[in-house]
Each structure stands twice: as structure tokens, then as C-alpha cells.
C-alpha positions as CSV (number, residue, x, y, z in Angstrom):
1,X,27.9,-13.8,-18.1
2,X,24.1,-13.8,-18.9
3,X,22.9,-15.3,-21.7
4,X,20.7,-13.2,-23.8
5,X,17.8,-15.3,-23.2
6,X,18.4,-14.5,-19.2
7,X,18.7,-10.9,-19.8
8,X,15.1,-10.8,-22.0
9,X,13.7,-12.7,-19.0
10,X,15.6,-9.8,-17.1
11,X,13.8,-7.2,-19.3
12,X,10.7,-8.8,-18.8
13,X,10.6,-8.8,-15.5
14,X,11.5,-5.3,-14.6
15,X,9.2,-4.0,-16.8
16,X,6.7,-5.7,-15.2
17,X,7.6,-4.4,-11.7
18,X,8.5,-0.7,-13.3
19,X,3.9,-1.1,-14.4
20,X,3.4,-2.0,-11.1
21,X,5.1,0.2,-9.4
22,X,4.0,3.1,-11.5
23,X,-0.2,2.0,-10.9
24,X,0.9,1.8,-7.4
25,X,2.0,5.8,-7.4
26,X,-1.1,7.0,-9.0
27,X,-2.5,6.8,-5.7
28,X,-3.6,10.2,-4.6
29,X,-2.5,9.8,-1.3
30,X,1.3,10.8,-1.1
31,X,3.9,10.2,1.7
32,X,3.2,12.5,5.0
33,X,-0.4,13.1,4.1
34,X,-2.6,14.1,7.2
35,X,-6.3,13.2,5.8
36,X,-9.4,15.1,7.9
37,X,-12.4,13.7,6.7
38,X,-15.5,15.9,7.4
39,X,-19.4,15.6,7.7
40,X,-22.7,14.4,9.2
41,X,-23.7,11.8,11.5
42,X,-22.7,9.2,8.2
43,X,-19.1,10.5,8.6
44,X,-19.2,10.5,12.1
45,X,-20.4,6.7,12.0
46,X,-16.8,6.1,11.4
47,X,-17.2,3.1,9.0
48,X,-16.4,4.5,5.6
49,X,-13.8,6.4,6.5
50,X,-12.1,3.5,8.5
51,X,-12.2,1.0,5.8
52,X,-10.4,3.7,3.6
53,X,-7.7,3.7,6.4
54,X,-7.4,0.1,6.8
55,X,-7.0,-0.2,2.8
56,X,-4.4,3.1,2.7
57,X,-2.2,1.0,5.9
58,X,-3.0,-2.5,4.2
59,X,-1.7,-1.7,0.7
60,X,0.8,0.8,1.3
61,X,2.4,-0.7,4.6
62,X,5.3,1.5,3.9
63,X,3.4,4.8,3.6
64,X,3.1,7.7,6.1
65,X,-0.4,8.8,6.3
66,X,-2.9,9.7,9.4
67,X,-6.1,10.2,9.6
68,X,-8.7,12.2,11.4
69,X,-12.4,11.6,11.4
70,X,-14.4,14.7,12.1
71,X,-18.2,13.5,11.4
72,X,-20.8,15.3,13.6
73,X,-24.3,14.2,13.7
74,X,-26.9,16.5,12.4
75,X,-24.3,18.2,10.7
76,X,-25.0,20.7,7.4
77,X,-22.6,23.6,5.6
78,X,-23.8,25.5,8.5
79,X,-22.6,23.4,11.5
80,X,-24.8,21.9,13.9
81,X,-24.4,20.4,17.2
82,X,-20.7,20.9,17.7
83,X,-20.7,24.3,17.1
84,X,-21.0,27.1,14.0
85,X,-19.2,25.9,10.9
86,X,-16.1,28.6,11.5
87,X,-16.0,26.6,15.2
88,X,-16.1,23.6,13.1
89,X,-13.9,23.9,11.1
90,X,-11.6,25.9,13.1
91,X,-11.5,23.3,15.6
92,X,-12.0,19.8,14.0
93,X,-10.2,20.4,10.4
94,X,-8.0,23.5,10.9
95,X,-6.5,22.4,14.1
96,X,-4.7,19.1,12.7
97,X,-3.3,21.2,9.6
98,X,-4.2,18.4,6.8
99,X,-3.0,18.2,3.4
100,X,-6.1,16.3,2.2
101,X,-9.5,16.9,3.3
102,X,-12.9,15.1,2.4
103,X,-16.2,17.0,2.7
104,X,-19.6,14.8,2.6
105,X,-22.7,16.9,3.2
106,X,-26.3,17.1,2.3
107,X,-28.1,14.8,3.3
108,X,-29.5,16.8,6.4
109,X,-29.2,19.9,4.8
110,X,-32.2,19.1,1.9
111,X,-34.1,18.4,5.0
112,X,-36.1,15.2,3.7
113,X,-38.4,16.6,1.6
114,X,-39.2,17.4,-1.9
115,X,-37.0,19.9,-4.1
116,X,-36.8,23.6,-2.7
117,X,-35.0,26.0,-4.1
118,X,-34.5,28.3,-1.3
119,X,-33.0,25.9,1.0
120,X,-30.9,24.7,-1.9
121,X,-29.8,27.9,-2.0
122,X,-28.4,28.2,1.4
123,X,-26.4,24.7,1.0
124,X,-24.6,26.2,-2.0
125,X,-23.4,29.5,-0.4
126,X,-22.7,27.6,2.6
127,X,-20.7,24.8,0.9
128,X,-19.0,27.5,-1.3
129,X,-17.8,29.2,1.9
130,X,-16.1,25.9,3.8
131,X,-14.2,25.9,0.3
132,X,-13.6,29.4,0.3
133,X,-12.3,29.0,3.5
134,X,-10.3,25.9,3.4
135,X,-8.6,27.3,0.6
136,X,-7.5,30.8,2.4
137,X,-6.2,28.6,5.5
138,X,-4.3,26.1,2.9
139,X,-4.1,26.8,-0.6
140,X,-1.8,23.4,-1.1
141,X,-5.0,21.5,0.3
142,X,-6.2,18.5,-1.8
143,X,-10.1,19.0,-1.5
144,X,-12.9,15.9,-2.2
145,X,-16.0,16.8,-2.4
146,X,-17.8,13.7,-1.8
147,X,-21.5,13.8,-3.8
148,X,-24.1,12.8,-1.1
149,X,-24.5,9.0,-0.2
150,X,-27.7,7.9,-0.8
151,X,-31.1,7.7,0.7
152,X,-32.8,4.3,0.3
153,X,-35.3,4.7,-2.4
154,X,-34.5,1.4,-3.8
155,X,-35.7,-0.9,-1.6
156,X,-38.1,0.4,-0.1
157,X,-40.8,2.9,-1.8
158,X,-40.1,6.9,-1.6
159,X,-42.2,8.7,0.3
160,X,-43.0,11.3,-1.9
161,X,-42.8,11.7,-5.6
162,X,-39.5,11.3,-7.2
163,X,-37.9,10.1,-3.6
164,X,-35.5,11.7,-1.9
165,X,-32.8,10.3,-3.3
166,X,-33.3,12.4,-6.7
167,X,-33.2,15.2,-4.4
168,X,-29.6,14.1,-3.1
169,X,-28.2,13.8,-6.9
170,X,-29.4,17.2,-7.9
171,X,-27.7,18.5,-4.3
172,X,-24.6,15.8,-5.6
173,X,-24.7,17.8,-9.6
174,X,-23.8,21.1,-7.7
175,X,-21.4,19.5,-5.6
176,X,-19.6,18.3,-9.0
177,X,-19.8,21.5,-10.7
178,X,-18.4,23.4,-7.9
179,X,-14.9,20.8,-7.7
180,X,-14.9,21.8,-11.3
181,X,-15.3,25.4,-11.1
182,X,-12.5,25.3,-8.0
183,X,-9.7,22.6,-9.3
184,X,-10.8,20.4,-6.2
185,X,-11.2,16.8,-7.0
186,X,-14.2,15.1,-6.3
187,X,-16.0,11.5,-5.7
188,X,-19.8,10.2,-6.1
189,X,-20.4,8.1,-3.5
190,X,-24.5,7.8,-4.5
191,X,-24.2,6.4,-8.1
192,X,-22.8,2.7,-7.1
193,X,-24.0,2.7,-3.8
194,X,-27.2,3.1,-5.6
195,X,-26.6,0.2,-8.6
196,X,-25.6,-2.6,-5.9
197,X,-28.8,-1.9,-3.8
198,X,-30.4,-2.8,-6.7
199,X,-28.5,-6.1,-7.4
200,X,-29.0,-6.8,-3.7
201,X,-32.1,-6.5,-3.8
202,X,-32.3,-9.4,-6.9
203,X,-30.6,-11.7,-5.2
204,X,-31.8,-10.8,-1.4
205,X,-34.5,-8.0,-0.8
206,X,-35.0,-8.6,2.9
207,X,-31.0,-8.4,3.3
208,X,-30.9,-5.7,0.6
209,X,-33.5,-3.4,2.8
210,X,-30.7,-4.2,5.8
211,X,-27.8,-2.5,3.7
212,X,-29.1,1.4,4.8
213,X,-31.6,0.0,7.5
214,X,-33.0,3.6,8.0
215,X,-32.8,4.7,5.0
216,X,-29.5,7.1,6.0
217,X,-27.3,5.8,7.8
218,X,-25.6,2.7,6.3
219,X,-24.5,-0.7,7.9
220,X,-21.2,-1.9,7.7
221,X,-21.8,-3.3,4.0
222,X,-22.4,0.0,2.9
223,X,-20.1,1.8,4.1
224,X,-17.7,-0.7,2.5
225,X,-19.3,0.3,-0.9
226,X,-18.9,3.9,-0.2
227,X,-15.4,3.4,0.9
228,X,-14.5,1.5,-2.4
229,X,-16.2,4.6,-4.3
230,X,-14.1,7.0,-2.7
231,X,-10.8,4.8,-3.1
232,X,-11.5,4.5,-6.5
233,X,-11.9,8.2,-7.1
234,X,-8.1,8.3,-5.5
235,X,-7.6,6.1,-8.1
236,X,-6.8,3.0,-5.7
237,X,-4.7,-0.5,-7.3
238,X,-6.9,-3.4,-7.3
239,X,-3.4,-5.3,-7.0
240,X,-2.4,-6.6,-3.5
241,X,-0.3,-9.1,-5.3
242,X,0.1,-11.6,-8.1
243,X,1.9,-14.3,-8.6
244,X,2.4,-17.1,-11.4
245,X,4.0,-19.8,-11.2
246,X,5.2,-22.9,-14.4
247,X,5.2,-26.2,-12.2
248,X,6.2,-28.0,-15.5
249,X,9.2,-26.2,-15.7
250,X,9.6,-25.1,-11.9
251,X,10.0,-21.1,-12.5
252,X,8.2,-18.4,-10.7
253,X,6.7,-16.7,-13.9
254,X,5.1,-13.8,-12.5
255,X,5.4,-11.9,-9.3
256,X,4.3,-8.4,-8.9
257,X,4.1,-6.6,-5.5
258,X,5.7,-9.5,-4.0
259,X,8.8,-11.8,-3.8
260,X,8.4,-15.5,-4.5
261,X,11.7,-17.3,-3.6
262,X,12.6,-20.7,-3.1
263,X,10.9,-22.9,-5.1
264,X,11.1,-26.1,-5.5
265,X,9.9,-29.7,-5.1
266,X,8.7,-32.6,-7.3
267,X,5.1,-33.8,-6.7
268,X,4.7,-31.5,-3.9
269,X,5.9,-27.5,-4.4
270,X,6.8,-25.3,-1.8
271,X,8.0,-21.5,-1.8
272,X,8.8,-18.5,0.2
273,X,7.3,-15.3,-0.6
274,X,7.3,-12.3,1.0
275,X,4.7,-9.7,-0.1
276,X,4.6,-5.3,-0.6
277,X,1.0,-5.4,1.0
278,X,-1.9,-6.8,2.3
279,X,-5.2,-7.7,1.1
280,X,-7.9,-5.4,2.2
281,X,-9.7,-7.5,5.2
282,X,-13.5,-8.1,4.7
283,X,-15.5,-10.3,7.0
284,X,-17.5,-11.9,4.7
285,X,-18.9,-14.1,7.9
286,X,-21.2,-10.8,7.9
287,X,-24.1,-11.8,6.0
288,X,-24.8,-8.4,5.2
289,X,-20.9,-7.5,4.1
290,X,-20.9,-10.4,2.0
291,X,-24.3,-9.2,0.5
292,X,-22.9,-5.8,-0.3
293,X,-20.0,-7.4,-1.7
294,X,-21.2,-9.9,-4.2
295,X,-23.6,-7.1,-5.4
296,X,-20.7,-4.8,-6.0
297,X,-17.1,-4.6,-7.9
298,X,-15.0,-4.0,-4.3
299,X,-13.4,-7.1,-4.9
300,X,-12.6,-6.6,-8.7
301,X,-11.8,-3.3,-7.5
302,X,-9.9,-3.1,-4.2
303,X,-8.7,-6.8,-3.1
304,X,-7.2,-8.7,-5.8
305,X,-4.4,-11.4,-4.7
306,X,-4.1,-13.8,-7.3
307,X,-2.3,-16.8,-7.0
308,X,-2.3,-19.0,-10.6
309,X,0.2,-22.2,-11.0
310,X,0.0,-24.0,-14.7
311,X,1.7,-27.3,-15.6
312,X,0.3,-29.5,-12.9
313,X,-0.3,-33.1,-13.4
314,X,-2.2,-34.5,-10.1
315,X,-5.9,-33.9,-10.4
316,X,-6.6,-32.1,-7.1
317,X,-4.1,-29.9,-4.0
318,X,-4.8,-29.0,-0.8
319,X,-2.9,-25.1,-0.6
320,X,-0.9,-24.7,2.9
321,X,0.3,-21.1,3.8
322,X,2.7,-21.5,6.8
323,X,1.6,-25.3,7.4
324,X,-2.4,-23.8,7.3
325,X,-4.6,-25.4,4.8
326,X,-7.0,-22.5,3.4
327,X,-8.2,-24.4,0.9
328,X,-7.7,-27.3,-1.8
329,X,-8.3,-27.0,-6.1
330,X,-8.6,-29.4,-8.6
331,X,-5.5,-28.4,-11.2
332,X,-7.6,-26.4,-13.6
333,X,-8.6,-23.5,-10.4
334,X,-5.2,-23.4,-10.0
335,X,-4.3,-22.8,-13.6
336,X,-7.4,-20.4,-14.0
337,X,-6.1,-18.6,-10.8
338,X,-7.3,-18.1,-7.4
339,X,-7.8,-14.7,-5.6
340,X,-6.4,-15.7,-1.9
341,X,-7.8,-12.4,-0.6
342,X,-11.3,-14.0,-0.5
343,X,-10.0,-17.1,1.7
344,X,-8.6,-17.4,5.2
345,X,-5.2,-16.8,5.5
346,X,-2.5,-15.8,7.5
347,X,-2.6,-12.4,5.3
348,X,-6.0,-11.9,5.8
349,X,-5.9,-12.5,9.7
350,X,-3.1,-10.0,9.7
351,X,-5.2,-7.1,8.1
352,X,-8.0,-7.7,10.2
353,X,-5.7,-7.1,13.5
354,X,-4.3,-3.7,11.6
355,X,-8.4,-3.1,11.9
356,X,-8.9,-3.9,14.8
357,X,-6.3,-1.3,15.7
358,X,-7.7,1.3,13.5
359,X,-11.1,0.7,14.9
360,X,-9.0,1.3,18.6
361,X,-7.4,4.7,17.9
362,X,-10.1,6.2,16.1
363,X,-12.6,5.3,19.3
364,X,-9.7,7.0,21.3
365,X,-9.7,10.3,19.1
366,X,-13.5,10.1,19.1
367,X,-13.1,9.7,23.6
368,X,-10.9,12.7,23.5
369,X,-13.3,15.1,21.0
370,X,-16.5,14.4,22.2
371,X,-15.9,13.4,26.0
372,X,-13.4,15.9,26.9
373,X,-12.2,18.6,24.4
374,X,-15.5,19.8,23.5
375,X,-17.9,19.7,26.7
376,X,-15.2,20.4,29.2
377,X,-13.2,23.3,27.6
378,X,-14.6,25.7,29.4
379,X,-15.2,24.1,32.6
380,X,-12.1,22.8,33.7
381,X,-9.7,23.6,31.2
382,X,-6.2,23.0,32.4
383,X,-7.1,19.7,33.9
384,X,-8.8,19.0,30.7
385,X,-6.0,19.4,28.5
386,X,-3.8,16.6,30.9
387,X,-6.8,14.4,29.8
388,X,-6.3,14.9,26.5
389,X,-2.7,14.5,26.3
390,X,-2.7,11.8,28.2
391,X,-5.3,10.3,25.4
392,X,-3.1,11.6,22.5
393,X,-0.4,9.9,23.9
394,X,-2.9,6.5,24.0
395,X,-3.7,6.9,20.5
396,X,0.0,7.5,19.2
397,X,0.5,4.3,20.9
398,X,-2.3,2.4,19.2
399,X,-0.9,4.0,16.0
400,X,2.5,2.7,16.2
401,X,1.0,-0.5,16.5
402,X,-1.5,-0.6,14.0
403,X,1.4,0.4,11.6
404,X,3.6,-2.4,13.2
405,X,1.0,-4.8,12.6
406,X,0.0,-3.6,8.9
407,X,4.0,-4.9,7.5
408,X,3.7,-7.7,6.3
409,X,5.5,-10.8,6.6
410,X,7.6,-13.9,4.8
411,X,5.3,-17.2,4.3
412,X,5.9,-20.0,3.4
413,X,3.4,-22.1,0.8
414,X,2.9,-25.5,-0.3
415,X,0.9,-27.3,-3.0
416,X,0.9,-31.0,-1.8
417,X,-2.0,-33.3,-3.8
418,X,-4.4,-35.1,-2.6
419,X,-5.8,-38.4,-4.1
């Protein structure tokens, strides 16, 4: 029979994992989502949109979501070099019948210059009719409208009065009024894109110019800024896991989004613990990622794994995840708390091969759009549409292992000191 002190602890504990559990399902992804994420040339960079992916297989390993980028260069609410926007849309959104769609558009459509109202004009009628017809083909379809990312007028001087950025924002205000006016929800991917060129360009204004190196379309660091924007406008958990742990009195006091099992030790500690996710993988051997990232919140907001053990009495331990050392703390880091998705572990290693793989089926897709479905539908169609099957069936594979390699796995740490 439990004592009632082990039934508090009980209480305790499930409450704990009842919170977490309950932050976790305010995602606004849901189970069997197909997400088509639409735009310009920034969309069809396919860098944004793939960090989101990674995060969505990372953190929800358990989740059934796809994704489908459908960025076209040049692209404004009218279409552009892939056809008409009832082509486009017909083709490259309709086609894959998606429960959540994300629209990004504007940045070619104010055409680099100062404020006209005409042509401002035609982007809202034109982006009021992709709504208005989005809605007609799905009226259960979860709509972003995604404010313009910004044009560089931060780092380097506009080149007219105002810049064009304040353009973009005024373009972005319409954008935001028009979610309103139709229920849809909505993310600003200019405002902190915006605030962390400016602290990059404190701490490193040749690097910070690097971040959107044309002034349009942005690196990999940016793009991990406007990915974080739009996953925290899903309302994404910061949490990959956390886990506490009394060495004084050898109890596992914490563990949320994870099992720690096991423990035990004198002098040195080990444990078992199998985790609900993985940290989001950034390579902060990119001097430009790692620029956009200490200039920003995506850490504080996307990737934190904490790991915090009190009651130690050596002065110093080296930290050994399946007989790796990634790293060693003096007694009072450990105490304070470490965030393990910032160092290189087995974890880490892991998300960057589901990457890897998202990186792989999305160049597929982007083989079997561009190379085949689009220039060769007319021309050879029957032998064209063995192609594409034959890539469809390519990608299904890559996807079947980029979900294989997104669950994650039992490790086993150690905390041995060190003299």
C-alpha cells in the first residue's frame, strides 16, 4: 500500500506530465495534417519551410504530418513563371488536398520601389481571391497568411526614402487585417527577423549583412529565424525535454517529455532515459547560423533540453551519453542546468540525419515538379507520368525513413568526476 507521502509524490508527478502534455497539444498542427506551403522564390528556396518540418518530425516523432513545398520564383497573387495563379493553385496546392496551407507573398509584387497605391491595389484583390478560392475548394482549410519577410534595410542603407522594407510592413498590415476579417490565422515573419538583424549587426556587421546577402533572399540563418516565427505563431513547445535530478538523495525529481530510469551509483551516477522527442538540430559550426541564433530567441524558443542535477559534492564531471563525452561542468552548471540541445550528442546527431532526409525528399518532390510534371506535360505525357510515379514512389521511401530515423531512442548517461 502507498504511503501518502508516495501518493503526493504520485500527484505531483502526473500533474506535471498532464502540463506537459497539454502545452504539447496546443500545437496547431494535428494528427493527418497535409501542410502546402505556398510562395515566391523565398518559399521556393526551401529552407524555412524545411526547418519547420524537421522541428514538426523532431518534436512530435509520433505525429502524422506531410509536407509540400510549392515556392515558385518570381512569384506574386497573380502567378508567375509556373503558370496563372488558378494553374497554380490548381496544380501545386489543390492537387495534394491539404488541410493547412501557408501563403507568403509580396515581396515581388510591391515591385521594389517606393509606396504605390495602384499596384497595392492589385495585390489586395489578388490575395483576396487565392483566399476566396482556397476557401470554396476547402472550407475546413487552416489558412496562414504569413506577413512578408523582410528586405534588408538594416544593414545596409535603403535605397530610397523610407526603404523598402516599410513598404513590406504596410503590404504585411493588409495581410493581417485580411486573416482577421476571414478567421484565417496568421504569422509575421518581418518583425523579428527584423530585431535580430539588428543585434547581429552589434555584435557582427560584416556577418550581419551575410544573413539576407541580397537583400531578399535569406541564408540559412534566416531562414531559421523565419521558421522559429512561424512555429511560434503555431504556437510551438520550447520543451524537447527536462529532467532533474537530487544526487543527495538519488531520486529523478523531474522528468517531463521523457523517462529517466535506472539510477543509481555512488560517486559516479548513471541512468537510462528514453525521451518523447528530439531537439531541433542546428549546426551552429555555420558561422552565420550561429550568428542568427545568438541574435535571436530560437533557442529560448524552439530547442530547450535541460538537464539540471543538485546535491553534488565533487567539484567538476565529465557528462557521457552512451559512453560519449559531450562535455564536462563544474557542480554549480549542473545545479544551474544545462540545455544539451546546444551540445553534441547522440540526440542531436540523430535529428540532423532526420534532416538530412527531409532535405532528400523535398529535392525529390522539387525533381518531379519542376523537371518532369511541369515542362513535360504536354510533350510526352504518358511516359511522363511513369517518371513521376516512379519519383513518388522514391520520395515515399525517403519519407518512411526520415520518420524511422526521427524516433528516438533509449541512452544511457553518466556523471563520473574528474579531479
Amino acid at each position: 500500500m502507498k504511503t501518502l507521502k508516495q501518493c503526493l509524490y504520485l500527484c505531483v508527478v502526473l500533474l506535471a506530465l498532464s502540463a506537459a502534455a497539454s502545452a504539447q497539444s496546443d500545437f496547431y498542427l494535428k494528427n493527418g495534417d497535409r501542410v502546402v506551403f505556398y510562395g515566391d522564390s523565398i518559399t521556393d528556396q526551401r529552407l524555412y519551410t524545411t526547418f519547420v518540418e524537421t522541428y514538426v518530425l523532431t518534436r512530435f516523432p509520433g505525429l502524422n504530418v506531410s509536407f509540400v513545398h510549392s515556392g515558385w520564383g518570381g512569384d506574386r497573387v497573380g502567378g508567375g513563371g509556373g503558370g496563372k495563379i488558378d494553374v497554380r493553385l490548381q496544380r501545386d496546392v489543390i492537387a495534394y488536398q491539404p488541410t493547412v496551407m501557408t501563403v507568403m507573398l509580396g515581396m515581388n509584387d510591391a515591385r521594389y520601389r517606393a509606396w504605390d497605391q495602384k499596384i497595392f491595389d492589385e495585390y489586395a484583390t489578388g490575395y483576396e481571391s487565392i483566399v476566396k478560392t482556397m476557401k470554396a475548394a476547402f472550407p475546413k482549410l487552416r489558412m496562414t497568411l504569413i506577413q512578408p519577410s523582410p528586405y534588408d534595410d538594416v544593414t545596409q542603407p535603403p535605397k530610397f526614402e523610407g526603404g523598402y522594407n516599410a513598404v513590406l510592413i504596410r503590404y504585411g498590415e493588409f495581410v493581417k487585417e485580411l486573416a482577421k476579417r476571414e478567421g484565417l490565422d496568421m504569422a509575421d515573419l518581418n518583425t523579428s527577423v527584423v530585431a535580430a538583424l539588428k543585434r547581429a549587426g552589434e555584435i557582427d556587421a560584416t556577418g550581419a549583412q551575410k544573413i539576407i546577402p541580397d537583400r531578399i533572399h535569406p541564408g540559412a540563418g534566416g531562414h531559421l529565424l523565419m521558421a522559429e516565427a512561424l512555429l511560434r505563431a503555431w504556437k510551438a513547445p520550447s520543451l524537447v525535454t527536462a529532467v532533474e535530478i537530487d544526487a543527495s538523495k538519488g531520486k529523478v525529481v523531474r522528468a517531463d517529455n521523457t523517462k529517466a530510469t535506472g539510477l543509481g551509483g555512488e560517486g559516479a551516477i548513471w541512468w537510462m532515459q528514453t525521451d518523447s522527442a528530439l531537439p531541433m538540430p542546428l549546426d551552429l559550426n555555420d558561422a552565420l547560423l550561429a550568428l542568427a541564433v545568438r541574435s535571436s530567441k530560437v533557442v529560448e524558443n524552439l530547442n530547450q533540453q535541460s538537464l539540471k542535477i543538485t546535491g553534488l559534492t565533487g567539484p567538476r564531471y565529465a557528462l557521457k551519453i552512451d559512453g560519449e563525452e559531450v562535455g564536462a561542468f563544474t557542480k554549480e552548471q549542473l545545479a544551474e542546468g544545462l540545455n544539451l540541445a546546444t551540445l553534441p550528442t547522440p540526440m542531436t546527431r540523430q535529428a540532423a540525419a532526420v534532416h538530412a532526409l527531409t532535405l532528400k525528399h523535398n529535392n525529390v518532390h522539387f525533381t518531379r515538379w519542376r523537371s518532369v510534371q511541369v515542362p513535360l506535360e504536354k510533350d510526352a505525357p504518358a511516359q511522363a507520368r511513369k517518371a513521376m510515379e516512379a519519383l513518388d514512389e522514391l520520395e515515399a521511401e525517403l519519407i518512411r525513413q526520415q520518420r524511422a530515423a526521427a524516433q528516438p531512442k533509449p541512452h544511457r548517461y553518466e556523471l563520473i568526476p574528474q579531479m
